[in-house]
C-alpha positions in Angstrom: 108.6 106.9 140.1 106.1 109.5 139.5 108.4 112.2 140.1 111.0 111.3 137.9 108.1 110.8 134.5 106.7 114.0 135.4 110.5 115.5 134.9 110.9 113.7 132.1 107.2 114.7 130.6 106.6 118.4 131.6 102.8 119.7 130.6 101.7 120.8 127.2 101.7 124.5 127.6 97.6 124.9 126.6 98.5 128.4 124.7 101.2 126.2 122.1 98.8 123.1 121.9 97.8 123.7 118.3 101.0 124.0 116.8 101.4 121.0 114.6 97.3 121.2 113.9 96.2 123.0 110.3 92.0 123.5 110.0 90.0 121.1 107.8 86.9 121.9 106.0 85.6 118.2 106.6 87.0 117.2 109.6 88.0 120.5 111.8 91.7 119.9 112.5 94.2 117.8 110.7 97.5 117.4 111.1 100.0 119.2 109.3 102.8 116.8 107.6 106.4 115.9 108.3 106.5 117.8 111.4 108.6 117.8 114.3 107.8 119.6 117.4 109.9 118.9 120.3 106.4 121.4 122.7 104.4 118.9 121.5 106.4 115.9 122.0 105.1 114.3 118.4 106.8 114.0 115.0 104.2 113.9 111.8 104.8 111.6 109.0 104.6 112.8 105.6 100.9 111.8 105.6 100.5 113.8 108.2 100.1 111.0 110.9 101.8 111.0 114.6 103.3 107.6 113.4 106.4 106.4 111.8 107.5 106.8 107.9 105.0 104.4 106.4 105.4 103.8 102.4 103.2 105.0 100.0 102.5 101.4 98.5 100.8 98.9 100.6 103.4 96.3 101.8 103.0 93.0 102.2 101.6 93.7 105.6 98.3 93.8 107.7 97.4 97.2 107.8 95.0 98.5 111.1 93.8 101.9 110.6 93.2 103.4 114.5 91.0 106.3 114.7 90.7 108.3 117.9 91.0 111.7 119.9 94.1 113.5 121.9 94.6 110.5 123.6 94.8 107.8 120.9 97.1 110.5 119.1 99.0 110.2 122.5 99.6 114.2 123.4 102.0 114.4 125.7 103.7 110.9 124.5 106.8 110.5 123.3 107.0 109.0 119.7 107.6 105.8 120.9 105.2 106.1 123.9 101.7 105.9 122.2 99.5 103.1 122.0 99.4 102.2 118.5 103.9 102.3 118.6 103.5 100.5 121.6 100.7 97.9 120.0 103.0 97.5 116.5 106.0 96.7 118.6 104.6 94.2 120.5 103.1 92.2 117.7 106.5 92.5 116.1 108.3 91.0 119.1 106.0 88.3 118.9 105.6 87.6 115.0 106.4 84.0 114.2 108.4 83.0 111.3 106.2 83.0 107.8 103.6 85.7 109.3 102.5 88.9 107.8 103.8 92.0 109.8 100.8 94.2 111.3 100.9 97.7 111.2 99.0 99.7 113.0 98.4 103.7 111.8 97.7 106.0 114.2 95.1 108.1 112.9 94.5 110.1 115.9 93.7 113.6 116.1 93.5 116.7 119.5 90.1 117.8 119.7 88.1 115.1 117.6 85.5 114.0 120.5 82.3 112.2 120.9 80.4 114.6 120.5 
């Protein structure tokens, strides 16, 4: 149970949280691109996005762009742990013959808030 996830997914050290962030004039903090870092638990696409590879060129596919904070961005997650993986497998595993695949991006970013 608990004890065993919390072995398996030790805290972010607070002091190394920013490592895979870069500032951004418009937006604060952006991600930097095709980064791995195995502190943070995330790998960063070559857009710069705690998702998969995604192709430059739209595919024949639905594409849903999800915006959101730490938590959408899924620090502390695994790659394959995060809601939007997690969402754009289950669709998958679902898909019936003849329909478009959906992808969903994970836009998310630490420190992007409400506020």
């Amino acid at each position: 149970g608990w004890a065993r996830w919390r072995e398996a997914h030790p805290p972010i050290d607070p002091l190394r949280f920013d490592r895979p962030l870069s500032p951004c004039p418009v937006a604060g903090y952006r991600y930097k691109a095709s980064v791995t870092d195995p502190v943070f638990c995330a790998s960063l696409n070559a857009q710069g996005m705690r998702d998969r590879p995604r192709p430059e060129q739209p595919r024949d596919a639905t594409r849903v762009f999800v915006l959101g904070d730490s938590f959408l961005a899924g620090v502390g997650a695994g790659d394959e742990e995060h809601l939007s993986w997690l969402a754009e497998e289950a669709l998958a595993r679902n898909r019936k013959e003849g329909e478009r695949p959906v992808e969903f991006w994970n836009l998310g970013v630490p420190h992007y808030g409400t506020e």
